[in-house]
C-alpha positions as CSV (number, residue, x, y, z in Angstrom):
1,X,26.9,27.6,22.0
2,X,24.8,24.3,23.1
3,X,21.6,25.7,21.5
4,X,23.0,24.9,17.8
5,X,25.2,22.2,18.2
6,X,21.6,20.6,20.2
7,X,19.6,21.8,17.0
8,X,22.4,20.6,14.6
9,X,22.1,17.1,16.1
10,X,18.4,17.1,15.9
11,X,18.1,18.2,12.2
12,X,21.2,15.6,11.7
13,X,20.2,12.6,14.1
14,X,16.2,12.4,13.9
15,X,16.1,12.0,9.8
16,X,18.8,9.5,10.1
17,X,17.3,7.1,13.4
18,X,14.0,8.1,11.0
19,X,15.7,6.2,8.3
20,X,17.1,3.4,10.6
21,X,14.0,2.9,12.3
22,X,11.7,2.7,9.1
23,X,14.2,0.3,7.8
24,X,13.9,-2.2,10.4
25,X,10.4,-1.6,10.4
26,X,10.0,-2.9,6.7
27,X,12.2,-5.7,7.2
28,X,10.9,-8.8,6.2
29,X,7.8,-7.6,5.3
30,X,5.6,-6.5,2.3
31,X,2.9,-3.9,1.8
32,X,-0.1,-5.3,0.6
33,X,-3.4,-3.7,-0.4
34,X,-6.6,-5.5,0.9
35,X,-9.4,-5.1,-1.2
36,X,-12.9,-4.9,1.1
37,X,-16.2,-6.1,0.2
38,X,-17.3,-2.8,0.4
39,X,-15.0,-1.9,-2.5
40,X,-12.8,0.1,0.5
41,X,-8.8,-0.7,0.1
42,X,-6.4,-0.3,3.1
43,X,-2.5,-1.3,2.9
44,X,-1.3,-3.0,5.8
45,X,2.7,-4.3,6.5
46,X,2.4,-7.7,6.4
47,X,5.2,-10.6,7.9
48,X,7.0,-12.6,4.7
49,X,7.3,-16.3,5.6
50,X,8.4,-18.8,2.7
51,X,6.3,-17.9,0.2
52,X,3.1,-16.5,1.9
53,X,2.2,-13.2,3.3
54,X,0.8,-13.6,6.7
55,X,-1.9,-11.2,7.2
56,X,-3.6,-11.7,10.6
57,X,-4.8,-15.6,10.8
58,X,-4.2,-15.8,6.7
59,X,-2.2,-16.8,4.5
60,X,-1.6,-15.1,1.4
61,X,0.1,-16.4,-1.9
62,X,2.7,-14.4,-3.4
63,X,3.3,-14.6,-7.2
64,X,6.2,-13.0,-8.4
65,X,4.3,-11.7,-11.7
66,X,1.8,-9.4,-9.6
67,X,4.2,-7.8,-7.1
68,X,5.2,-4.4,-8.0
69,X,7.7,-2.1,-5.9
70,X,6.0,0.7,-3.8
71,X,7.8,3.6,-1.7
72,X,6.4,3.3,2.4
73,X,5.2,4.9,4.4
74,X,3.4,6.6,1.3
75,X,3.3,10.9,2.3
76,X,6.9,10.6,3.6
77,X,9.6,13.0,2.2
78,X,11.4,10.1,-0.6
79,X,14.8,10.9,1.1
80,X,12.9,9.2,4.3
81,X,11.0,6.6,2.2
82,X,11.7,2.7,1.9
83,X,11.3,0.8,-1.2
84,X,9.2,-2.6,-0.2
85,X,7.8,-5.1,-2.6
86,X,4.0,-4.4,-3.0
87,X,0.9,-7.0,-3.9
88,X,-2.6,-6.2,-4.2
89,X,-5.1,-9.1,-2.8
90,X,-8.9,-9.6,-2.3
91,X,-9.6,-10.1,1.2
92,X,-11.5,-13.0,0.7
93,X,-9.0,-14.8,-2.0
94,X,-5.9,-16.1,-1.6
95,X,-4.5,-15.2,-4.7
96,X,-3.2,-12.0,-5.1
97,X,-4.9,-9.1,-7.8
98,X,-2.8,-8.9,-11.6
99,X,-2.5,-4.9,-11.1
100,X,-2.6,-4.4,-15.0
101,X,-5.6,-6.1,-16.4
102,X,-7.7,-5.4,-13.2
103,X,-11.0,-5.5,-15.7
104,X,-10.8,-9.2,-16.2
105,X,-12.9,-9.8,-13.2
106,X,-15.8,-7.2,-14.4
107,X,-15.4,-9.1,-17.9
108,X,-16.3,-12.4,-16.2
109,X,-18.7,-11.2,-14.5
110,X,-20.2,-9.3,-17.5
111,X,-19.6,-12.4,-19.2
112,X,-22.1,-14.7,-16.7
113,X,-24.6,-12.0,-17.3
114,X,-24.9,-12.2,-20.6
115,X,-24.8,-15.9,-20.6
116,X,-28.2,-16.0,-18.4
117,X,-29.8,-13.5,-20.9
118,X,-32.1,-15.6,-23.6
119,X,-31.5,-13.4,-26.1
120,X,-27.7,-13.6,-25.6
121,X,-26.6,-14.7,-29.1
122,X,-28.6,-12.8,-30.7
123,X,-27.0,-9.4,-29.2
124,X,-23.6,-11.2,-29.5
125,X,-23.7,-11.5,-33.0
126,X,-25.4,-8.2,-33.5
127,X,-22.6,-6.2,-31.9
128,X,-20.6,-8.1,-33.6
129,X,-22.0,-7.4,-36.9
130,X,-21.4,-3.4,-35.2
131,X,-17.7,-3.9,-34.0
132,X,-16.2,-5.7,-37.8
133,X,-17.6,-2.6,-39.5
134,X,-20.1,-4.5,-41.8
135,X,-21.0,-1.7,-43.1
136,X,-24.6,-3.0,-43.4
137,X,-24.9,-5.9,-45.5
138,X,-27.4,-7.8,-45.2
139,X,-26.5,-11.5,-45.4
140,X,-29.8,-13.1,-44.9
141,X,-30.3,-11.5,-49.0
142,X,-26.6,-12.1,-50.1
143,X,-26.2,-15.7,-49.1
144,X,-29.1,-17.4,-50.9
145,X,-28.2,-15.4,-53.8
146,X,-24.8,-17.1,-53.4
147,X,-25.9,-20.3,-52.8
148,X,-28.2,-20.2,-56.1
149,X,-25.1,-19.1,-58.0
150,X,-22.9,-21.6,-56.4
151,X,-25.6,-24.1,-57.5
152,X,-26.2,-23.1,-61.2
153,X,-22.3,-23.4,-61.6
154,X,-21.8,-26.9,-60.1
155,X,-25.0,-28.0,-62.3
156,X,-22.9,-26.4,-65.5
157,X,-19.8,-28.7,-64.2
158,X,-21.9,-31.3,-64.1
159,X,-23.4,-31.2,-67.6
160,X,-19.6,-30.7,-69.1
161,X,-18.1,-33.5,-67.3
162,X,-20.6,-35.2,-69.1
């Protein structure tokens, strides 16, 4: 008779002091995502004070516009899993991640190399000319044509007005 009224507690009790104890482990803290230099990313619990995140000897900014809600400790069962607010930060930067438009850091980057090529402008407008669909006119044949048109009509409103 003690065997299942001991196993009964022990599939009752551990989930729930599971629960209790995960709880008061996530307390007043946040799970944030630290991006290395080496392009690794580990999450780590970190300790909420004000409005930093206190990671170590740093101190991290928390914007309310970049924190999403994440379930911890992630490979949990869900029944067993805590909801805990979640930002995404650059080890080196204080300023967390945008989680959504993630390639506007490769864009600036891809931006500053362009810039230093000499021939920049030339490919800008070209790819341009490729992206609006042009469908290959050639402007540098159109647009003195125009301006001769343009020309022969203001010298016929000319000779009227006169």
């Amino acid at each position: 008779m003690d065997g299942p009224i001991a196993l009964g507690m022990v599939v009752v009790l551990f989930p729930i002091m599971l629960i209790l104890w995960n709880r008061q482990r996530v307390k007043g803290k946040m799970l944030c995502f630290f991006v290395r230099e080496d392009k690794s990313v580990y999450p780590r619990l970190c300790e909420l004070r004000d409005a930093f995140v206190i990671f170590g000897t740093r101190a991290y900014d928390i914007y309310p516009d970049f924190i999403r809600l994440s379930r911890f400790p992630m490979g949990w069962p869900a029944f067993l899993q805590e909801l805990v607010p979640c930002a995404l930060y650059d080890e080196e930067d204080a300023i967390p991640l945008d989680w959504i438009n993630l390639g506007n850091r490769l864009e600036r980057s891809m931006e500053l190399k362009a810039a230093l090529d000499e021939n920049w402008l030339r490919k800008l407008v070209e790819e341009t000319a490729k992206d609006s669909g042009a469908l290959g006119i050639n402007w540098r044949k159109i647009l003195p044509i125009m301006i001769l048109i343009l020309g022969a009509v203001g010298l016929a409103a000319v000779m009227f007005l006169k």
